[in-house]
N, C-alpha and C positions, 0 to 999 in steps of 0.2 A: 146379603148374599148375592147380589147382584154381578160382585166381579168372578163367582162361581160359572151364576149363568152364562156371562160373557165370555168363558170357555168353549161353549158351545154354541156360539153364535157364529154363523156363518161369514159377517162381514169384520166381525173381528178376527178371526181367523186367518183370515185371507189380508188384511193387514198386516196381523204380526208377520206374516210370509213374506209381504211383499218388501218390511221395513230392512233396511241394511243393517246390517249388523258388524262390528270389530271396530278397530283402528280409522282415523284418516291421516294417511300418508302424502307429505308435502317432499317435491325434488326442488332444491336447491343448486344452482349452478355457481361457485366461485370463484369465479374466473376460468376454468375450463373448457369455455366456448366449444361445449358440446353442440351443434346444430341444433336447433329447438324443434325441428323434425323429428330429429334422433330419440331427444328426448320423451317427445309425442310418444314417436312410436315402441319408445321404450316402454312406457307410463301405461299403454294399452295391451302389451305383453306382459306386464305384471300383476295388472286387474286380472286379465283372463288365468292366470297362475293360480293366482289366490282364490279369486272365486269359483275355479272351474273346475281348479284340480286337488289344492291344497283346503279347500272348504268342505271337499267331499264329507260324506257322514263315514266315523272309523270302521273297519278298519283300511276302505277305501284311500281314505286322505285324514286331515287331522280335527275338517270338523272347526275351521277359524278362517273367518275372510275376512276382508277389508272394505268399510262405507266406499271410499274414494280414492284417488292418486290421483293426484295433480301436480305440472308443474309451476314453480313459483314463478311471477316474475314483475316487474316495479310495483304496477298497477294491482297485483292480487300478491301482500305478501305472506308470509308464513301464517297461520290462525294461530290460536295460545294452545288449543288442543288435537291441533294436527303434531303427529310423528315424523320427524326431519330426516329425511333422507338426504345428505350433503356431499354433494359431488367439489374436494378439493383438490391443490396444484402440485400441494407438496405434502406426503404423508408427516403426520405427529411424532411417527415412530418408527426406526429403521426398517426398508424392507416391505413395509405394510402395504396391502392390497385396499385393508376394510376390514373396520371392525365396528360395531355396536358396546354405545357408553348412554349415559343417562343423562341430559340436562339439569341444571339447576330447578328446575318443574320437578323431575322425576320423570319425564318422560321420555321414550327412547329417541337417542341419536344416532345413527347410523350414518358411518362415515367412509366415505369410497375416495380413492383415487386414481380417477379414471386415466389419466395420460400415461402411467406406468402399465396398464394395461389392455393396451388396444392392440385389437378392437374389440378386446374380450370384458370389456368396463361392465359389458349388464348382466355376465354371469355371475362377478361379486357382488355385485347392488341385487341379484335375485336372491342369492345366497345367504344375503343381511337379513333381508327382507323378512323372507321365511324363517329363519332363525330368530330373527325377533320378536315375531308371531306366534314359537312357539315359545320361547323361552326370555321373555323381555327383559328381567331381572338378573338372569347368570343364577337360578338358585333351585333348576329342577334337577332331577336325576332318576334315575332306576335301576335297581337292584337285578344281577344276574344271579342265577343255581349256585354261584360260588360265594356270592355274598357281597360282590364288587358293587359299587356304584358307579353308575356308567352318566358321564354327562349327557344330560337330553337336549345336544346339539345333532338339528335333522339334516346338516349339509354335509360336515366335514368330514364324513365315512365315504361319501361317493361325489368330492365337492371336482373333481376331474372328468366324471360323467355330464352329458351338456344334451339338450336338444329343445329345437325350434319352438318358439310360437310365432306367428305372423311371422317367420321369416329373424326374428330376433332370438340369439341364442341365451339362454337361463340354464338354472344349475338343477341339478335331480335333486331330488331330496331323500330320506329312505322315511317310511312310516310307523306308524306306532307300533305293529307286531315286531318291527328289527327291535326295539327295547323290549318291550312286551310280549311276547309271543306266545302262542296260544299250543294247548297239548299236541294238536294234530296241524301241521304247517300245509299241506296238502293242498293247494291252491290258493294259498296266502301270497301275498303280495308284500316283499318289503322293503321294495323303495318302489317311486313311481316308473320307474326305466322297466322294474323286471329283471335287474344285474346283479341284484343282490341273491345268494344261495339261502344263507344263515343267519340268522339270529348274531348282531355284532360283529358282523363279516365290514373288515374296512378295505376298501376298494384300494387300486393301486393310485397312487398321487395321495390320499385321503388318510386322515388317521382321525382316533378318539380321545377321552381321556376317560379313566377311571380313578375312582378314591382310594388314596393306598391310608389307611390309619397312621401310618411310621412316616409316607415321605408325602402327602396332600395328593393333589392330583397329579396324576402321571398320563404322559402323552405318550400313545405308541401308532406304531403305523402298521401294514398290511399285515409286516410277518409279526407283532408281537414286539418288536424292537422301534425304540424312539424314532421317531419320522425321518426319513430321508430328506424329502422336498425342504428344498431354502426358502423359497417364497411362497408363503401359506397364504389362503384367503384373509385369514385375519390378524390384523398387526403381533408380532411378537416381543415388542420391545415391554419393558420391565413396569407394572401396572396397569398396563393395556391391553394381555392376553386374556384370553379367556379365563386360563389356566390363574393366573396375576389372581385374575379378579374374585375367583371361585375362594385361593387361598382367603385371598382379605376378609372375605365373608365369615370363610371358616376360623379364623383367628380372631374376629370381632366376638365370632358364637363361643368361642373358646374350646371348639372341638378338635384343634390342631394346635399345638404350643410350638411358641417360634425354638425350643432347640426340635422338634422333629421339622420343622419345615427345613433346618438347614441339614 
């Protein structure tokens, strides 16, 4: 019973406290001769994100931070169990900002391309980030009063909402009561900006998806109607959406048959 007692030991205590906890996130440069300044100062805007803001305990933040971020480079390359964050020259797929895929490991890839979007490159690489933190896999969701399944993507409702750390601009996120919400909203919090009104409220630039039974996942935007926006944070080409990805699962599980997907 000894690992009992060690509950209540002071200096184990204060260890478990002090040990890091989540992910270690590696930035990769390929050939986008980002400044490695840049990158620094990128790499220490998003420790502070995760651990400061997005690690809070719920319904503050999500309660998930990260060991490290670091950038990659000759001398220090990628570790086997560090998560890649890959800054490339030329998107995979028409149009794309950044999207999150999985290595041959299973572990997440997260893929930006910054020269398409400067100087705004560390709002998508925040955006990834915390989406893959909460949602690594593409396989969570949450049910609304109507019975919808709402994807539990924490960017893309308010992924046009933006503000500072140190000076370097990252993306809002909303929080677990915008899926989850609780009887009495009364000083609930549901993104970290404070812009959000409701429960599943998508911001202007921003859209969601929900599970429709007859058509898979469906994308809409502010008003209720399919996104306006052309250039979304994350790649839209065919396999590489969110949306892509969600179906494939769902058709692996056999809870959508290819004649309703089409």
């Amino acid at each position: 019973m000894q690992w009992f007692k060690n509950l209540f030991n002071k200096q184990s205590v204060l260890a478990a406290v002090a040990m890091p906890v989540g992910p270690k996130i590696v930035i990769v440069d390929h050939g986008c001769k980002i400044p490695l300044a840049d990158l620094q100062k990128y790499a220490d805007a998003q420790l502070v994100q995760c651990n400061n803001h997005f690690a809070l305990p719920p319904p503050a933040g999500w309660g998930m931070g990260v060991q490290s971020i670091r950038v990659a480079d000759a001398a220090h390359p990628p570790l086997a169990d560090e998560w890649l964050l890959g800054l490339f020259t030329q998107p995979d797929q028409p149009g794309a900002l950044g999207y999150h895929d999985t290595t041959a490991a299973g572990l997440p890839l997260m893929k930006i391309f910054p020269l398409l979007d400067l100087p705004n490159w560390t709002v998508t690489c925040s955006h990834e980030v915390l989406e893959t933190l909460g949602d690594p896999l593409l396989r969570r969701a949450a049910q609304d009063n109507k019975g919808r399944f709402w994807a539990y993507e924490n960017c893309d409702a308010v992924e046009e909402d933006t503000y500072l750390i140190n000076g370097v601009k990252m993306s809002n996120f909303v929080l677990i009561p915008y899926f989850e919400p609780p009887t009495r909203l009364t000083g609930v919090k549901l993104d970290w900006l404070g812009l959000v009104k409701v429960p599943l409220e998508i911001r202007a630039g921003g859209y969601g998806q929900y599970w429709d039974p007859r058509r898979g996942w469906v994308m809409v935007g502010p008003t209720g109607g399919r996104p306006a926006r052309k250039a979304w944070k994350e790649a839209r080409g065919h396999g590489h959406s969110r949306a892509d990805r969600r179906q494939a699962l769902a058709l692996a599980s056999g809870a959508l048959s290819k004649k309703s997907k089409k």
